[in-house]
N, C-alpha and C positions, 0 to 999 in steps of 0.2 A: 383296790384290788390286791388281795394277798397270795400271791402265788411261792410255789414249791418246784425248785429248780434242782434236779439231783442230781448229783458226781458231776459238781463242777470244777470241783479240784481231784485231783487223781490220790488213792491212798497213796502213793510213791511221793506226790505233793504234801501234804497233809504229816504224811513221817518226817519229811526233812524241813516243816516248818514248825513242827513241835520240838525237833531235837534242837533247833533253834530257841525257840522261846522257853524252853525248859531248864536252859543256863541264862537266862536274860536277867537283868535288873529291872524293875516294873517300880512303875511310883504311884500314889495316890490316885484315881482315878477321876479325883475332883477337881484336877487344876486344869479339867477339859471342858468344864460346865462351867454356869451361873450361877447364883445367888440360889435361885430357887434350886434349879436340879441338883446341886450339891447335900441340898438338906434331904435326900433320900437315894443318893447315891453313893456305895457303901462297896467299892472294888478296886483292882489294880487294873492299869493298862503300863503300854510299853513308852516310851517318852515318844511323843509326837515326832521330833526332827532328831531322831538316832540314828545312826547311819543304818543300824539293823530295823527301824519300823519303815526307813524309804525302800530299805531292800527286800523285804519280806510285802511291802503294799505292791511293792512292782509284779512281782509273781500273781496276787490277788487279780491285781487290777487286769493282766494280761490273759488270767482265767476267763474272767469275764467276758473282757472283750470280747473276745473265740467265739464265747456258745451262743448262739442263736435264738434260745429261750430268753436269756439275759436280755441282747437287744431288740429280739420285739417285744417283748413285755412293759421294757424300759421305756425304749425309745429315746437312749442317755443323748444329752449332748457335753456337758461336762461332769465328770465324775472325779470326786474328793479323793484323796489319797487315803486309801483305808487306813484305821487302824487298828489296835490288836488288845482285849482285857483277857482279864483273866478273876472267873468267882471261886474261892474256896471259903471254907470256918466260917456260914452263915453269911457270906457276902452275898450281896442284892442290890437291884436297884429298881426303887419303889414307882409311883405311878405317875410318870411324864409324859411330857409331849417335845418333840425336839427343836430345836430353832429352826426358823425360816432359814435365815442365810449365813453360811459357814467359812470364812474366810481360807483361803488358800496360802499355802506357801512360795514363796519366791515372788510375790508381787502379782501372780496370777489373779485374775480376775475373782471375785469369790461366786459361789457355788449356792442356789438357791435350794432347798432340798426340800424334793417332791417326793424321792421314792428311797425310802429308809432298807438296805441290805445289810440282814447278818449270813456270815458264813463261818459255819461252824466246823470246830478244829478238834472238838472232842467227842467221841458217839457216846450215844446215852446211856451205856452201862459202866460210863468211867464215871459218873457223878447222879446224886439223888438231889432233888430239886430243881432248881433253876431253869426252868421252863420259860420262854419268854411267851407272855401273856400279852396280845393283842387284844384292843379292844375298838370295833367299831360300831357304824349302823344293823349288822346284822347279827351280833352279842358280840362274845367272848371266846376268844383263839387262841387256846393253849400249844407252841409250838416247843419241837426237841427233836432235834433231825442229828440223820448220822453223820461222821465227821464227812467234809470237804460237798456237803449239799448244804442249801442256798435257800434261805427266804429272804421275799422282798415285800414291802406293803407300804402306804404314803405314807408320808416323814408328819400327814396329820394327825395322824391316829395315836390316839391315847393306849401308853404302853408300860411294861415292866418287868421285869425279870427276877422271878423268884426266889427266897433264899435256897444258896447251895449246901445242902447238909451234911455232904460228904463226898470225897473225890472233890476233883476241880474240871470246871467248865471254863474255857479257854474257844475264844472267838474271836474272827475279824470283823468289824465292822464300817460302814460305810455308804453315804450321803450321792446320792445322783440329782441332777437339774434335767430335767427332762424337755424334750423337743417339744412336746404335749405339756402343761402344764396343769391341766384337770386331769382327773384320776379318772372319772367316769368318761370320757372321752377316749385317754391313753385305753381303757379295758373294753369299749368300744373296737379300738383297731387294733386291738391283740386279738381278740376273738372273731373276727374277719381274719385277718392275718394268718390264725389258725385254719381255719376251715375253710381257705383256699389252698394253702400245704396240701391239706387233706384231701380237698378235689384233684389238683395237679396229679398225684402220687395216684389216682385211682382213675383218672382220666387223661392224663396228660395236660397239655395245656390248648383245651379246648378254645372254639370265640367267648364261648360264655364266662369264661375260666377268664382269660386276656382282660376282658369288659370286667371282670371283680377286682381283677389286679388293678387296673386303670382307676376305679370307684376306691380303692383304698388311698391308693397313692393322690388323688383329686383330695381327698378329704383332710390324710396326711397334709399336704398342700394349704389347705387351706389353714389347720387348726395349730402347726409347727409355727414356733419363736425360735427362728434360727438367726 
């Protein structure tokens, strides 16, 4: 399931982590991948363990948290410490798929990654190209969202982000292990999830309403690896 999560960071957020990463030192982009992904990964990120990519993932990470789309959609149970590239002068990165499991900092546990989030730091009329190209069972997803909104989709799906031709594309990115661990399931209980919100708000919380809630949460129940 790919969904579209908007003004998850606030522009007031969004300003004061660009004037950040705007004086940053960024290094190759490729000593965060493998063998393979590096051979068509062609951009900069921020050094993984700077004190500026822990301080700027804390903000990300605490966005998230907050919004309500983010964790029903999600359904996170651990989530990776984001972190941050940046595409300019035809940088791109070509047609991947992401690892399974993502080691963590400080000895933490690692991070099996079900549900791939970029959040993006630049709106689209600061850069031409660089569209991140999803591809699943039902085609091909060209996304490019305004700065400080959100997409997420499995960390299975074959992906890419297109060369940037001009201006610079700058985003956070970042890796979730989900309570749900199939995708078709988690999108099962998002869209329950949804359209109990929606009865509640228009009927209150009827027995019929109560009894959905009960049937999600049963099912949640059942299908969580907590």
């Amino acid at each position: 399931m790919m969904l579209h999560i908007p003004a998850v960071l606030t522009r007031d957020q969004v300003a004061a982590i660009r004037s950040r990463l705007d004086a940053a030192d960024w290094v190759d982009g490729r000593e965060s991948v493998g063998a393979q992904g590096a051979q068509v990964k062609r951009n900069r990120q921020l050094p993984e363990a700077s004190p500026l990519a822990i301080e700027l993932g804390q903000v990300v990470s605490a966005a998230l948290a907050n919004n309500p789309l983010f964790f029903s959609s999600v359904l996170p149970l651990r989530i990776l410490a984001p972190y941050f590239n940046s595409y300019t002068g035809g940088e791109h990165y070509g047609l991947h798929i992401d690892g399974a499991v993502r080691q963590q900092r400080g000895g933490l546990p690692p991070v099996r990654a079900d549900v791939s989030t970029t959040v993006f730091l630049s709106d689209p009329d600061d850069y031409e190209g660089g569209e991140l190209v999803v591809v699943d069972a039902y085609g091909t997803h060209e996304v490019k969202l305004p700065a400080g909104d959100v997409i997420v989709y499995p960390s299975g799906s074959l992906h890419r982000v297109e060369p940037v031709t001009g201006g610079e594309r700058v985003c956070s990115f970042l890796w979730t292990q989900s309570m749900v661990r199939d995708d078709t399931r988690r999108g099962m209980l998002f869209e329950l999830d949804t359209n109990i919100q929606k009865l509640r708000q228009a009927h209150g919380d009827s027995e019929a309403i109560v009894g959905l809630t009960g049937h999600y949460h049963n099912l949640l129940r059942q299908w969580a690896e907590v």
